[in-house]
PyMOL Python script that loads the backbone (N, CA, C, O; Angstrom):
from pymol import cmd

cmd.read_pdbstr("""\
ATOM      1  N   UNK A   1       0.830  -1.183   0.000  1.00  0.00           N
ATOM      2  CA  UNK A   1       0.000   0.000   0.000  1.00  0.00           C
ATOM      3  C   UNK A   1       0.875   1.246   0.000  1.00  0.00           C
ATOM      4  O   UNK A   1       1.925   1.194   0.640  1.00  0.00           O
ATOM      5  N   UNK A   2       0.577   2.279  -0.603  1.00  0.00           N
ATOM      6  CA  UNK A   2       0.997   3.423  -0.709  1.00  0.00           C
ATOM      7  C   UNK A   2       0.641   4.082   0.171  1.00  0.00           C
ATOM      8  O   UNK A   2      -0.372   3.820   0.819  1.00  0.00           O
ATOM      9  N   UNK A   3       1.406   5.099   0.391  1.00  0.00           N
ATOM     10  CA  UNK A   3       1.297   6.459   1.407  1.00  0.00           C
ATOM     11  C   UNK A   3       0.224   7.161   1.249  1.00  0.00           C
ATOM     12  O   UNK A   3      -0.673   7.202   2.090  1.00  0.00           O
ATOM     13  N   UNK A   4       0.214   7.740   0.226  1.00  0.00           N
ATOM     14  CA  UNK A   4      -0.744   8.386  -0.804  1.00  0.00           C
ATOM     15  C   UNK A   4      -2.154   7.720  -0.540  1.00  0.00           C
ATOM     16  O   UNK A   4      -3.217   8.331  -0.654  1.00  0.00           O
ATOM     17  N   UNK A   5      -2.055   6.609  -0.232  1.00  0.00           N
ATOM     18  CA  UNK A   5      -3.699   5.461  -0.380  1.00  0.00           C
ATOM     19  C   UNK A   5      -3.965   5.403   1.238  1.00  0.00           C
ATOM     20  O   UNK A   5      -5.175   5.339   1.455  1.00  0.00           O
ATOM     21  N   UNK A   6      -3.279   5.406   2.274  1.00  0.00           N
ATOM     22  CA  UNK A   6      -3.135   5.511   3.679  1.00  0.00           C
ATOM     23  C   UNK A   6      -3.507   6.566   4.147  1.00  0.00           C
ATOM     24  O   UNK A   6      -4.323   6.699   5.060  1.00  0.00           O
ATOM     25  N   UNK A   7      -2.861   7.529   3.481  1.00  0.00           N
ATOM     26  CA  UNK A   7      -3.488   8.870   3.807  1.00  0.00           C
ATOM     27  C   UNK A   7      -5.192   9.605   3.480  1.00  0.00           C
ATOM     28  O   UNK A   7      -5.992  10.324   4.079  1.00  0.00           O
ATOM     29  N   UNK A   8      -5.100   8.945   2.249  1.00  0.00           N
ATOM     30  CA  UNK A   8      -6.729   9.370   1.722  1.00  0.00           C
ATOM     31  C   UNK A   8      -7.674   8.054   2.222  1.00  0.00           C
ATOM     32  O   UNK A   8      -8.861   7.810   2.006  1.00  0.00           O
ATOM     33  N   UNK A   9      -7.085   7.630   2.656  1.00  0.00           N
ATOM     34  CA  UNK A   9      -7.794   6.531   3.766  1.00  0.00           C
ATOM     35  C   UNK A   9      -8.160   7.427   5.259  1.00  0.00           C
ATOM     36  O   UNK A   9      -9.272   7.829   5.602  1.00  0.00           O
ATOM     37  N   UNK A  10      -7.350   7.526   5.718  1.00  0.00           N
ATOM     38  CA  UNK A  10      -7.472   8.432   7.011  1.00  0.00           C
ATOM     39  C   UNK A  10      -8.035   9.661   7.042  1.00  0.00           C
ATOM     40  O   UNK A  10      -8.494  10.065   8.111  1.00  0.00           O
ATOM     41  N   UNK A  11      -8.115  10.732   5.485  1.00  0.00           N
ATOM     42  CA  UNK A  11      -8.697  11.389   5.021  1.00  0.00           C
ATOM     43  C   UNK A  11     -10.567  11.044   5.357  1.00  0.00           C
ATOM     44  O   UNK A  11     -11.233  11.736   6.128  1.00  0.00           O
ATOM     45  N   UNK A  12     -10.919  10.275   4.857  1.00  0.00           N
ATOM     46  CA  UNK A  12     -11.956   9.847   4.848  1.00  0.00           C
ATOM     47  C   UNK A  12     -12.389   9.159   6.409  1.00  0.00           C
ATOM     48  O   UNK A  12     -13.520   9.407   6.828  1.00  0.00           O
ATOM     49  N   UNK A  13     -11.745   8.562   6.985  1.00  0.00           N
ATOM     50  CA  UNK A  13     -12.212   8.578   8.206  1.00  0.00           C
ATOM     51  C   UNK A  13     -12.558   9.551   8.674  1.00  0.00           C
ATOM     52  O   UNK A  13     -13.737   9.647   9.015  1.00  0.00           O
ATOM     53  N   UNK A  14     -11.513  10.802   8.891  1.00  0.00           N
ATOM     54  CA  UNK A  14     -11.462  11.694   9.643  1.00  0.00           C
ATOM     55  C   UNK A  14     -13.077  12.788   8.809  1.00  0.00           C
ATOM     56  O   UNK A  14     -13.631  13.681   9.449  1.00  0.00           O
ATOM     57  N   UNK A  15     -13.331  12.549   7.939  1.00  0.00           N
ATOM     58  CA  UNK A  15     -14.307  13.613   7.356  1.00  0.00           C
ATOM     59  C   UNK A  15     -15.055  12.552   7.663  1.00  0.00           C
ATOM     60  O   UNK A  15     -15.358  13.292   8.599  1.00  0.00           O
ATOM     61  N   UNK A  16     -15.758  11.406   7.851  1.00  0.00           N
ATOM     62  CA  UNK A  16     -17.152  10.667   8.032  1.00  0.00           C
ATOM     63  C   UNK A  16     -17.454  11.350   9.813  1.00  0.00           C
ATOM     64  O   UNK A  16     -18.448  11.996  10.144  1.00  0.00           O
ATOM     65  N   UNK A  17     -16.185  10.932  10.797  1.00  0.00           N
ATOM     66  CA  UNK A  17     -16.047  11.385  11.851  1.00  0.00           C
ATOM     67  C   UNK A  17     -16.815  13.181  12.534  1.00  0.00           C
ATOM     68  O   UNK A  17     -17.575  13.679  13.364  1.00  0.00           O
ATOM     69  N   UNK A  18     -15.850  13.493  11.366  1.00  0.00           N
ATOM     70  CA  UNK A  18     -16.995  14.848  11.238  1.00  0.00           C
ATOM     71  C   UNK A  18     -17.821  15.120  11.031  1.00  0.00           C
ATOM     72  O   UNK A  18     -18.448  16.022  11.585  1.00  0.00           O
ATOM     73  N   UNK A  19     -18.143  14.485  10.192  1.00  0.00           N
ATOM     74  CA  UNK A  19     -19.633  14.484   9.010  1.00  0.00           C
ATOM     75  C   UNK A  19     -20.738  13.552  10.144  1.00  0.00           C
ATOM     76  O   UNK A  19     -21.878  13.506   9.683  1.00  0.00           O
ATOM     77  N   UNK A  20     -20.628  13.033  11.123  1.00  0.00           N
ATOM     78  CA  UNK A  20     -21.346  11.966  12.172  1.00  0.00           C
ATOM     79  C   UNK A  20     -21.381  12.743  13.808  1.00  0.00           C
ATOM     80  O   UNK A  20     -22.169  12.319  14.654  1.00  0.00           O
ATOM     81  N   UNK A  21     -20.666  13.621  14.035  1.00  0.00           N
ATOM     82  CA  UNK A  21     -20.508  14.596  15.159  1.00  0.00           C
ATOM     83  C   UNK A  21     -21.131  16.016  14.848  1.00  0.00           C
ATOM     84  O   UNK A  21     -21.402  16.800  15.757  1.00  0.00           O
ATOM     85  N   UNK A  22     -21.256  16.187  14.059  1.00  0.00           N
ATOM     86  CA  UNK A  22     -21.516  17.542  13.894  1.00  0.00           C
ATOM     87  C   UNK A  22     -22.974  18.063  13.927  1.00  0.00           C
ATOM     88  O   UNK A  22     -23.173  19.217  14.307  1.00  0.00           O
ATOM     89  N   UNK A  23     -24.402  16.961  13.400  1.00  0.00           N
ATOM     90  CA  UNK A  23     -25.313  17.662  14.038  1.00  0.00           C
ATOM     91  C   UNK A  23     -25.577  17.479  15.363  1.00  0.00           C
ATOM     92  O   UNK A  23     -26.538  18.078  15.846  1.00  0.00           O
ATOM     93  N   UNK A  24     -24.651  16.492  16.299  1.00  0.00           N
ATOM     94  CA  UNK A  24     -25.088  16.347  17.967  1.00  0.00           C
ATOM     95  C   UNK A  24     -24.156  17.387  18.269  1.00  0.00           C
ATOM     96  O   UNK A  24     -24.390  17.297  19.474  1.00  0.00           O
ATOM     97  N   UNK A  25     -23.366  18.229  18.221  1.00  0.00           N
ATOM     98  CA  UNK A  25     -22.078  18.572  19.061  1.00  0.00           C
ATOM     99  C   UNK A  25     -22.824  19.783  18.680  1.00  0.00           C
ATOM    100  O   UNK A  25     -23.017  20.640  19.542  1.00  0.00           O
ATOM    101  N   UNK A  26     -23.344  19.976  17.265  1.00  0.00           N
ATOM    102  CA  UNK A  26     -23.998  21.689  17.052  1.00  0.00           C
ATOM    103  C   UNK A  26     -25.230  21.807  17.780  1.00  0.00           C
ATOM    104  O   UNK A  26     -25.219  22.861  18.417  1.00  0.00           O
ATOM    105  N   UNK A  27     -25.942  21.366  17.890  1.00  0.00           N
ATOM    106  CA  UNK A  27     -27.029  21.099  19.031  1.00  0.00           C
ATOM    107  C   UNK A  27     -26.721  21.090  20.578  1.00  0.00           C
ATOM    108  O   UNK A  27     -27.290  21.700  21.483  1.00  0.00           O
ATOM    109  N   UNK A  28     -25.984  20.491  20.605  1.00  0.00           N
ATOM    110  CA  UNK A  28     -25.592  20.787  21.945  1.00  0.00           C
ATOM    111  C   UNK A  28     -24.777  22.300  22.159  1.00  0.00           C
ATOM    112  O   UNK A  28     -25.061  22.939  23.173  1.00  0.00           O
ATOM    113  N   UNK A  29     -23.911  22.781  21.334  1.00  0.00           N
ATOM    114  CA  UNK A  29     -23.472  24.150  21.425  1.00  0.00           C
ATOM    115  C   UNK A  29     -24.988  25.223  21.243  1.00  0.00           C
ATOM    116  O   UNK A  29     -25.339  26.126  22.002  1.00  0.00           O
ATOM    117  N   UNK A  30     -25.419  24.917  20.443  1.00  0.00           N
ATOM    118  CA  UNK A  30     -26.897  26.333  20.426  1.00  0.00           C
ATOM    119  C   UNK A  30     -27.508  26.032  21.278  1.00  0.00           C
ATOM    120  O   UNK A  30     -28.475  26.775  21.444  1.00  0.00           O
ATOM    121  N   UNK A  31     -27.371  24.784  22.362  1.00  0.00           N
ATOM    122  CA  UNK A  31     -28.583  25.136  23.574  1.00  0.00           C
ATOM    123  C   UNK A  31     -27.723  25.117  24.620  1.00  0.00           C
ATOM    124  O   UNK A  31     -28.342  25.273  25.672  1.00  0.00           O
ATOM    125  N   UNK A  32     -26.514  24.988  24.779  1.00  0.00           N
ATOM    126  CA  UNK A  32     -25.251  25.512  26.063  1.00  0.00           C
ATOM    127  C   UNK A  32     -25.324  26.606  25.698  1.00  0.00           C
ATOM    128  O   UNK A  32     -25.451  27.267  26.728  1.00  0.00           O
ATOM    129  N   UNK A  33     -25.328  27.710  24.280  1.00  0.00           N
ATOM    130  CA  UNK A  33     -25.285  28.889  24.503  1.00  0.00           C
ATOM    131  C   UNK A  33     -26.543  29.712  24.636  1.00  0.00           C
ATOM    132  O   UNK A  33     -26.609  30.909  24.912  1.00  0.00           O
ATOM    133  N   UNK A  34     -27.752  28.682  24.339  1.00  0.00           N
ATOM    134  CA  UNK A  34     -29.424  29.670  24.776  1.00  0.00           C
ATOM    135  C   UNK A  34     -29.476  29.623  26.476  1.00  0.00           C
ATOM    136  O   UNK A  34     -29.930  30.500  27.211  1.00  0.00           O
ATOM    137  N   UNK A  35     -28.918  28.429  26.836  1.00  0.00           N
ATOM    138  CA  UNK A  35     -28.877  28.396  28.622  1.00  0.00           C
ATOM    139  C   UNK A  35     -27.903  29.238  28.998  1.00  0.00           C
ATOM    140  O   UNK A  35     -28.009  29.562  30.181  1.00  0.00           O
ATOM    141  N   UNK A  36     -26.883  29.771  28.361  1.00  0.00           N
ATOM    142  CA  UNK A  36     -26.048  31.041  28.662  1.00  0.00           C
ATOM    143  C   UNK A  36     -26.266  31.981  28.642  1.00  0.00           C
ATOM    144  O   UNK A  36     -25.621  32.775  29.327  1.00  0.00           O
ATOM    145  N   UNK A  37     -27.291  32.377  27.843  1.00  0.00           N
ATOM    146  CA  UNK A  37     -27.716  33.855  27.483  1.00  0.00           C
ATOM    147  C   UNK A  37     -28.389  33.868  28.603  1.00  0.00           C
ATOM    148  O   UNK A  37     -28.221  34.687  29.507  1.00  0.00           O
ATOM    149  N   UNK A  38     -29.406  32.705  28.594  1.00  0.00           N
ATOM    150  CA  UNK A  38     -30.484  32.630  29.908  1.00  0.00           C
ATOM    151  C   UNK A  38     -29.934  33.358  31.388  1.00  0.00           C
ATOM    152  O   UNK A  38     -30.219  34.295  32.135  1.00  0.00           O
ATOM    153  N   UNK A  39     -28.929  32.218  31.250  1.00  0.00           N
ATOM    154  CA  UNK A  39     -27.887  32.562  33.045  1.00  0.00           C
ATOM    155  C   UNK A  39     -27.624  33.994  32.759  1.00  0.00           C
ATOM    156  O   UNK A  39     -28.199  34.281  33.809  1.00  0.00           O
ATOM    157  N   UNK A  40     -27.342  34.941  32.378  1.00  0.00           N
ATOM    158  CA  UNK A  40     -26.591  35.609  32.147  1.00  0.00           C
ATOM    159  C   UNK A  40     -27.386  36.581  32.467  1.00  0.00           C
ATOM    160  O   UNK A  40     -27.143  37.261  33.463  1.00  0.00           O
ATOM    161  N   UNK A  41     -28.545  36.831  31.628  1.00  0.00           N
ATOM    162  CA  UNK A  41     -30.148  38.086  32.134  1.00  0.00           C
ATOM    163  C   UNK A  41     -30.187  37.719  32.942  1.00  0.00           C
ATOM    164  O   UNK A  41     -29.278  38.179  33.633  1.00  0.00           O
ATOM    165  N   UNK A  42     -31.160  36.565  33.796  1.00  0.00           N
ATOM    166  CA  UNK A  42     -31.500  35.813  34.766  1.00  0.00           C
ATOM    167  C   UNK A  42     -30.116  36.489  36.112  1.00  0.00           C
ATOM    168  O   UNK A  42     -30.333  36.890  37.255  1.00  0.00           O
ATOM    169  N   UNK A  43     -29.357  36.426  35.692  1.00  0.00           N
ATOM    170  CA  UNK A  43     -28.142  35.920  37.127  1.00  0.00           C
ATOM    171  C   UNK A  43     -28.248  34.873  37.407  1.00  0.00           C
ATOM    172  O   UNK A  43     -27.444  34.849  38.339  1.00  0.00           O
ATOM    173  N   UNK A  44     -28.605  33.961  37.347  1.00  0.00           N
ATOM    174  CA  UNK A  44     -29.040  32.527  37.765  1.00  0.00           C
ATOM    175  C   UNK A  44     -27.600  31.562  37.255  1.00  0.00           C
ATOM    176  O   UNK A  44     -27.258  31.180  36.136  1.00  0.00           O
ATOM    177  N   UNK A  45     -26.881  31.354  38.804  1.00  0.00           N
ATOM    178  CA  UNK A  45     -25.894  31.099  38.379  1.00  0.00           C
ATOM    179  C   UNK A  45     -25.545  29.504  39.014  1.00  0.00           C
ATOM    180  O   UNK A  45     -24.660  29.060  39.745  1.00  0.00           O
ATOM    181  N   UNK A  46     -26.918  28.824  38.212  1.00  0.00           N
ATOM    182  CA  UNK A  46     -27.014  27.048  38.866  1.00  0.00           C
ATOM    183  C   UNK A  46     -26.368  26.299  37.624  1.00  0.00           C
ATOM    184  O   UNK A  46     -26.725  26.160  36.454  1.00  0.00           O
ATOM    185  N   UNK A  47     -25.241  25.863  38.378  1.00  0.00           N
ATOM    186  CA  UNK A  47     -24.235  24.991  37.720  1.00  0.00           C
ATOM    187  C   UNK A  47     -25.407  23.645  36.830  1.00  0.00           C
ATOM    188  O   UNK A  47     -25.247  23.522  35.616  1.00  0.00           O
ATOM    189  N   UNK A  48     -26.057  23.111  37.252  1.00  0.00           N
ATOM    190  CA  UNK A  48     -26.802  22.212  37.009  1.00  0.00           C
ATOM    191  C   UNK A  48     -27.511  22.429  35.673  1.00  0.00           C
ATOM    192  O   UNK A  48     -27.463  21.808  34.611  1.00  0.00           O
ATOM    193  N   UNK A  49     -28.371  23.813  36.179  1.00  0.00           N
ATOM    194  CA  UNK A  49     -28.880  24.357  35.187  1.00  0.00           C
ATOM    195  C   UNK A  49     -28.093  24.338  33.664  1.00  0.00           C
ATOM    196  O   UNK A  49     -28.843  23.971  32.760  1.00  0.00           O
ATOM    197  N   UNK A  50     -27.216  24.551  33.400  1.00  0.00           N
ATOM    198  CA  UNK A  50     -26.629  24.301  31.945  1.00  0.00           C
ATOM    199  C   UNK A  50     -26.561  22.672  31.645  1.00  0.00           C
ATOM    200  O   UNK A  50     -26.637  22.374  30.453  1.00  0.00           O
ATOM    201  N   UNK A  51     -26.440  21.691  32.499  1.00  0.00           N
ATOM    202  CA  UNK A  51     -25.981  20.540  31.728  1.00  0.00           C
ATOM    203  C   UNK A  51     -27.367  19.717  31.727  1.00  0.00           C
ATOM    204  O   UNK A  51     -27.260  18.702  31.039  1.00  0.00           O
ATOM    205  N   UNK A  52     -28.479  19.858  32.236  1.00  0.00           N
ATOM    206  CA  UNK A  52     -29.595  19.115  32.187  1.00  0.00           C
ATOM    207  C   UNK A  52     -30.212  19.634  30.552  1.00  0.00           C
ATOM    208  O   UNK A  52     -30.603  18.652  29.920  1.00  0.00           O
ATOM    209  N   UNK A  53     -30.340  20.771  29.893  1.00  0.00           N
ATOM    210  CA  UNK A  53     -30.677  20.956  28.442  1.00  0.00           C
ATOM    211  C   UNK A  53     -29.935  20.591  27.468  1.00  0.00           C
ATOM    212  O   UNK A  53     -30.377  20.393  26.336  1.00  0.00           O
ATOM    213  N   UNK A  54     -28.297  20.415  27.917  1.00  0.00           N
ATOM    214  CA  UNK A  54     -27.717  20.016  26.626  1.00  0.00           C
ATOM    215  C   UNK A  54     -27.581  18.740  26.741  1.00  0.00           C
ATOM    216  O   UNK A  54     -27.242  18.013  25.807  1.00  0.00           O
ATOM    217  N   UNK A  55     -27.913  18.228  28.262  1.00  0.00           N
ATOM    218  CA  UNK A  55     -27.676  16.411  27.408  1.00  0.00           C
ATOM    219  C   UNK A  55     -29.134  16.315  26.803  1.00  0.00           C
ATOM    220  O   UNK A  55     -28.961  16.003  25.625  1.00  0.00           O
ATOM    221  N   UNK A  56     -30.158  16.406  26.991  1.00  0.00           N
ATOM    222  CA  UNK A  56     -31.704  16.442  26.223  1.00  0.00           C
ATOM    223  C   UNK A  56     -31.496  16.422  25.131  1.00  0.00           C
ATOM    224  O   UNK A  56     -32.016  15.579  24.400  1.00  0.00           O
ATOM    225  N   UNK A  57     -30.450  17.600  24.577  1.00  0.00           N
ATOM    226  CA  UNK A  57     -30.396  18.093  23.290  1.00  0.00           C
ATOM    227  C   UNK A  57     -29.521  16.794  22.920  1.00  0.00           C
ATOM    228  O   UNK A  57     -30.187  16.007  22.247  1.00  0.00           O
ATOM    229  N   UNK A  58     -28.687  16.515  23.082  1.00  0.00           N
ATOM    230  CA  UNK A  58     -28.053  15.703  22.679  1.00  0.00           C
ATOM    231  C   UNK A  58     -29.106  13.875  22.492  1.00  0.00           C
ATOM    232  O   UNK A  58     -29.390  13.124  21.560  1.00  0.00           O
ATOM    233  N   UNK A  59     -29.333  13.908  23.916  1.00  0.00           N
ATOM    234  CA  UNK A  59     -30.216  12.872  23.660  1.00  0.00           C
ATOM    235  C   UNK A  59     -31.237  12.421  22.087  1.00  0.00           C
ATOM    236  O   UNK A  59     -31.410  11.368  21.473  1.00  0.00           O
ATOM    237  N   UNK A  60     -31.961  14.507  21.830  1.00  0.00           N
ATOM    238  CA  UNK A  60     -33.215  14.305  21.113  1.00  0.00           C
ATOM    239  C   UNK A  60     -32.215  14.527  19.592  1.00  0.00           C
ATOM    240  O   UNK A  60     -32.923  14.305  18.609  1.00  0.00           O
ATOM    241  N   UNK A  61     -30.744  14.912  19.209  1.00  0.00           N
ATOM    242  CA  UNK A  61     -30.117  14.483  18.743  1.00  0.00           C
ATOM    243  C   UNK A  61     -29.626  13.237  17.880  1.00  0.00           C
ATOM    244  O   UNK A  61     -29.503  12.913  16.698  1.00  0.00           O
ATOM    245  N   UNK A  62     -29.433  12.770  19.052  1.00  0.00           N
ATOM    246  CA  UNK A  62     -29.530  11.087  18.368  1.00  0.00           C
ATOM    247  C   UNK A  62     -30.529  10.019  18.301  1.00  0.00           C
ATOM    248  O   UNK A  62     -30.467   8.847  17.931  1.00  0.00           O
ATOM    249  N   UNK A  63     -31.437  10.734  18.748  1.00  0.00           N
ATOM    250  CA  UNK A  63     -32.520  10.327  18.676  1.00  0.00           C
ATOM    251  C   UNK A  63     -33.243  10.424  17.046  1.00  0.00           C
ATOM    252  O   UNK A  63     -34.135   9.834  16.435  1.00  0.00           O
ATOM    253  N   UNK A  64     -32.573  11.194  16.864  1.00  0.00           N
ATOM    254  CA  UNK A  64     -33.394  12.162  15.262  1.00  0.00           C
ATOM    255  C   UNK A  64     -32.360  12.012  13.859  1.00  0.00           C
ATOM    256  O   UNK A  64     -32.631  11.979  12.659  1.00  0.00           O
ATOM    257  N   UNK A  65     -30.765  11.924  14.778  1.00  0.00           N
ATOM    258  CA  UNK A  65     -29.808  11.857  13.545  1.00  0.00           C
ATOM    259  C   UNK A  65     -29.118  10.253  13.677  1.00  0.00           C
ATOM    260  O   UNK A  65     -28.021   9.978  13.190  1.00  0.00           O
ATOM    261  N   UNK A  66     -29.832   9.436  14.301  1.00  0.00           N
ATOM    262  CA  UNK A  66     -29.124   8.211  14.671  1.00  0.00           C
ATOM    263  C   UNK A  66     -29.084   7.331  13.513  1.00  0.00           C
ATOM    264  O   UNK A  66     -28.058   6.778  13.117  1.00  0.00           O
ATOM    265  N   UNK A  67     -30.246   7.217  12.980  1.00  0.00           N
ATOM    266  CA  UNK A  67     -30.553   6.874  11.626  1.00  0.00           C
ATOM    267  C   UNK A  67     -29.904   6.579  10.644  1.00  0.00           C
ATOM    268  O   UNK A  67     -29.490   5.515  10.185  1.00  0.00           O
ATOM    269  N   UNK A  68     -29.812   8.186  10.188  1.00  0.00           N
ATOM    270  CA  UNK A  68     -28.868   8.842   9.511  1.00  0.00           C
ATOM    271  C   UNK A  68     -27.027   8.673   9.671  1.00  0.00           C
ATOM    272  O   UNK A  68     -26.313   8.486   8.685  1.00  0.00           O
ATOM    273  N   UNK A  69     -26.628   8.755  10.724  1.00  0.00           N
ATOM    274  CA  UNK A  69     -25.342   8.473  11.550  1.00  0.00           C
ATOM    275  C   UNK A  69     -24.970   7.015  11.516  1.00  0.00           C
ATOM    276  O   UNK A  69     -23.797   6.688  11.334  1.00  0.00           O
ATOM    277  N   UNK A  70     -26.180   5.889  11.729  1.00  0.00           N
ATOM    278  CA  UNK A  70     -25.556   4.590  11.485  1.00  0.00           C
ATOM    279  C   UNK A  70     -26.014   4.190   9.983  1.00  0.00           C
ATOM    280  O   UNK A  70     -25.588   3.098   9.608  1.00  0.00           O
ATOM    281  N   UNK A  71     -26.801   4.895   9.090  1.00  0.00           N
ATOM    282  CA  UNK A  71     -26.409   4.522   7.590  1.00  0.00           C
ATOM    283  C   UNK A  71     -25.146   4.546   6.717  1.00  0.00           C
ATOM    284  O   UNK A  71     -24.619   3.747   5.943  1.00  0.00           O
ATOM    285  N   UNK A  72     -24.809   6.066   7.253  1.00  0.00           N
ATOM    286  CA  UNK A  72     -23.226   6.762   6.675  1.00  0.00           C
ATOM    287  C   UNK A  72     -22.206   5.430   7.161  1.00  0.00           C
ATOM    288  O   UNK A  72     -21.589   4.849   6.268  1.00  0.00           O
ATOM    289  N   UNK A  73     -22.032   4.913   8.784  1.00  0.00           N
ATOM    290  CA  UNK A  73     -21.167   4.621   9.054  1.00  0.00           C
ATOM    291  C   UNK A  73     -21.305   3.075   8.040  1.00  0.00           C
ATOM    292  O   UNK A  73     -20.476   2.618   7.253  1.00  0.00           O
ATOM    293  N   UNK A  74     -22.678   2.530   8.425  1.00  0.00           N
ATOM    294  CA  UNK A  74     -22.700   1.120   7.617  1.00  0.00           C
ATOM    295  C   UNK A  74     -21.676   1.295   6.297  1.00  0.00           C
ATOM    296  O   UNK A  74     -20.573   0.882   5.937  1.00  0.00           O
ATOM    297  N   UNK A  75     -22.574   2.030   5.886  1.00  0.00           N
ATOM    298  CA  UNK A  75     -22.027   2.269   4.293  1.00  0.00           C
ATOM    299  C   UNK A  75     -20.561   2.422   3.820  1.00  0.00           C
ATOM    300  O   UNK A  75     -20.110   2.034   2.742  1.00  0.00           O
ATOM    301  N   UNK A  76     -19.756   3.188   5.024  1.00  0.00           N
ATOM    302  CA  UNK A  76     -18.421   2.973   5.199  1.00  0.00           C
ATOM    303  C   UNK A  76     -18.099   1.924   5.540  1.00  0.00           C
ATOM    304  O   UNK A  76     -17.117   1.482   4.945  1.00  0.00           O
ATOM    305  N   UNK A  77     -18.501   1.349   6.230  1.00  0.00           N
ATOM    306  CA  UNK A  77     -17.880  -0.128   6.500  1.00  0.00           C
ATOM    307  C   UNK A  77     -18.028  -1.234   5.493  1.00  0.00           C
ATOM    308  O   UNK A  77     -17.366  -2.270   5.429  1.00  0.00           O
ATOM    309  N   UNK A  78     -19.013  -0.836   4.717  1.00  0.00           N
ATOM    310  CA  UNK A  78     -19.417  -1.632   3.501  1.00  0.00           C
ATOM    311  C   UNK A  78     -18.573  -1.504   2.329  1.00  0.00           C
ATOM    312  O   UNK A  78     -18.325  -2.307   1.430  1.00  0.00           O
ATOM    313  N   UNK A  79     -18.175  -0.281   2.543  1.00  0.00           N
ATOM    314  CA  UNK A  79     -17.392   0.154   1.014  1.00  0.00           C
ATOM    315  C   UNK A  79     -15.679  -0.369   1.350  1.00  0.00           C
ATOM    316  O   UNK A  79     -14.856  -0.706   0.499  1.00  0.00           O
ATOM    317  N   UNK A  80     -15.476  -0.306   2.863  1.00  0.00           N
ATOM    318  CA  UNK A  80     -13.750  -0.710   3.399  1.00  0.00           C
ATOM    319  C   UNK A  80     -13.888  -2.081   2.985  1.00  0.00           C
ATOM    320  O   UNK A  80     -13.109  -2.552   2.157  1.00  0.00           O
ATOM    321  N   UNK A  81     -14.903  -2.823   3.542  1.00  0.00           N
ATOM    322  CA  UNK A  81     -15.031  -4.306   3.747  1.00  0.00           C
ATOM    323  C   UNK A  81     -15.273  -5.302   2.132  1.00  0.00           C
ATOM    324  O   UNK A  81     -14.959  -6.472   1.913  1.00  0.00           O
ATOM    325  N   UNK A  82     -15.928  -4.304   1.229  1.00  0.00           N
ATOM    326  CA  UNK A  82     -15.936  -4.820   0.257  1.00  0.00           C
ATOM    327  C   UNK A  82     -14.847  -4.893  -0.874  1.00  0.00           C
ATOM    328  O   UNK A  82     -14.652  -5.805  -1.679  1.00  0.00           O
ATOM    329  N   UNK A  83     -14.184  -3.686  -0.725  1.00  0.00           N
ATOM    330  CA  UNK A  83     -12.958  -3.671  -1.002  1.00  0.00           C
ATOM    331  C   UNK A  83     -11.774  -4.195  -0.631  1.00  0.00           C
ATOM    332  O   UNK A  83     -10.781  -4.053  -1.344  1.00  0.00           O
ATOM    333  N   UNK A  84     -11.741  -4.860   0.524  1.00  0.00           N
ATOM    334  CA  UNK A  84     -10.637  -5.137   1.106  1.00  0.00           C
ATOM    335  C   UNK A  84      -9.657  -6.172   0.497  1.00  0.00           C
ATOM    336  O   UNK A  84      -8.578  -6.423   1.034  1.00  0.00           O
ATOM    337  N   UNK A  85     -10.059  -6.737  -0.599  1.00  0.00           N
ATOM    338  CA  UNK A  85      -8.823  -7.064  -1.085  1.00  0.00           C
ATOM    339  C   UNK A  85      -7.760  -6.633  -1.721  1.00  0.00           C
ATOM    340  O   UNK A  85      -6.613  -7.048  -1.886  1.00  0.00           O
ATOM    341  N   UNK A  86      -8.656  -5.287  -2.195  1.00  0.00           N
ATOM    342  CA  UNK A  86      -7.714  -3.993  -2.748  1.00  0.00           C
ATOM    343  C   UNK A  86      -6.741  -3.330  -2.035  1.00  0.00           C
ATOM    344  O   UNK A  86      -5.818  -2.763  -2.620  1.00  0.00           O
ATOM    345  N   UNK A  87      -6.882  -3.339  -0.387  1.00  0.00           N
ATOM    346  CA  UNK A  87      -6.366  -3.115   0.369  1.00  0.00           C
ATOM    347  C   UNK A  87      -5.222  -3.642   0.990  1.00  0.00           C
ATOM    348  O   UNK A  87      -4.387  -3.069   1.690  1.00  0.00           O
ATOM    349  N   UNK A  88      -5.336  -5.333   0.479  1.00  0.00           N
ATOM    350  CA  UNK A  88      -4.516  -6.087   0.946  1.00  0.00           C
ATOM    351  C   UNK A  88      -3.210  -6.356   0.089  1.00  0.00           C
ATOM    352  O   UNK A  88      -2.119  -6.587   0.611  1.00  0.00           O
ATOM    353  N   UNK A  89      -3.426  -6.304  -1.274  1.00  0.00           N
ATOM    354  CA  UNK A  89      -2.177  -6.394  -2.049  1.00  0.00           C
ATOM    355  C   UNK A  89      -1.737  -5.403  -2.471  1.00  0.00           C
ATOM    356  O   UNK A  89      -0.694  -5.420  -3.126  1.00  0.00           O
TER     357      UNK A  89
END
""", "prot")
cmd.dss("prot")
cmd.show_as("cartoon", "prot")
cmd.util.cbc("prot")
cmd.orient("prot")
């Protein structure tokens, strides 16, 4: 195997990786920062208060993009696995 083929291998991990984090992690950032704005008018300065909405969010997250998140990954694993003899010599 080539360098070149290793690398755009890892290439592609690293962008599915992204491409599979990014609507839970953005969801969870726009409602850590609506419970910030909140704390912030409010004064309301309950530690608690921030992490009970963003795991929800996260929860209703994967709840909604899970689907979606284990098709992409199948499909990667389908496309490594089917190929893999290409891989091997």
């Amino acid at each position: 195997m080539s360098d070149a083929f290793v690398m755009g291998l890892g290439a592609q991990v690293m962008w599915l990786v992204v491409k599979l984090t990014a609507p839970v992690l953005l969801l969870g950032l726009a409602v850590g920062l609506l419970v910030s704005i909140f704390q912030a008018t409010t004064q309301i300065q309950e530690q608690t208060l921030a992490f009970v909405p963003k795991i929800l969010a996260v929860i209703v997250a994967l709840l909604f993009f899970g689907s979606w998140m284990l098709r992409n990954l199948v499909d990667f694993t389908t496309s490594i696995l089917g190929h893999l003899v290409n891989y091997v010599m």
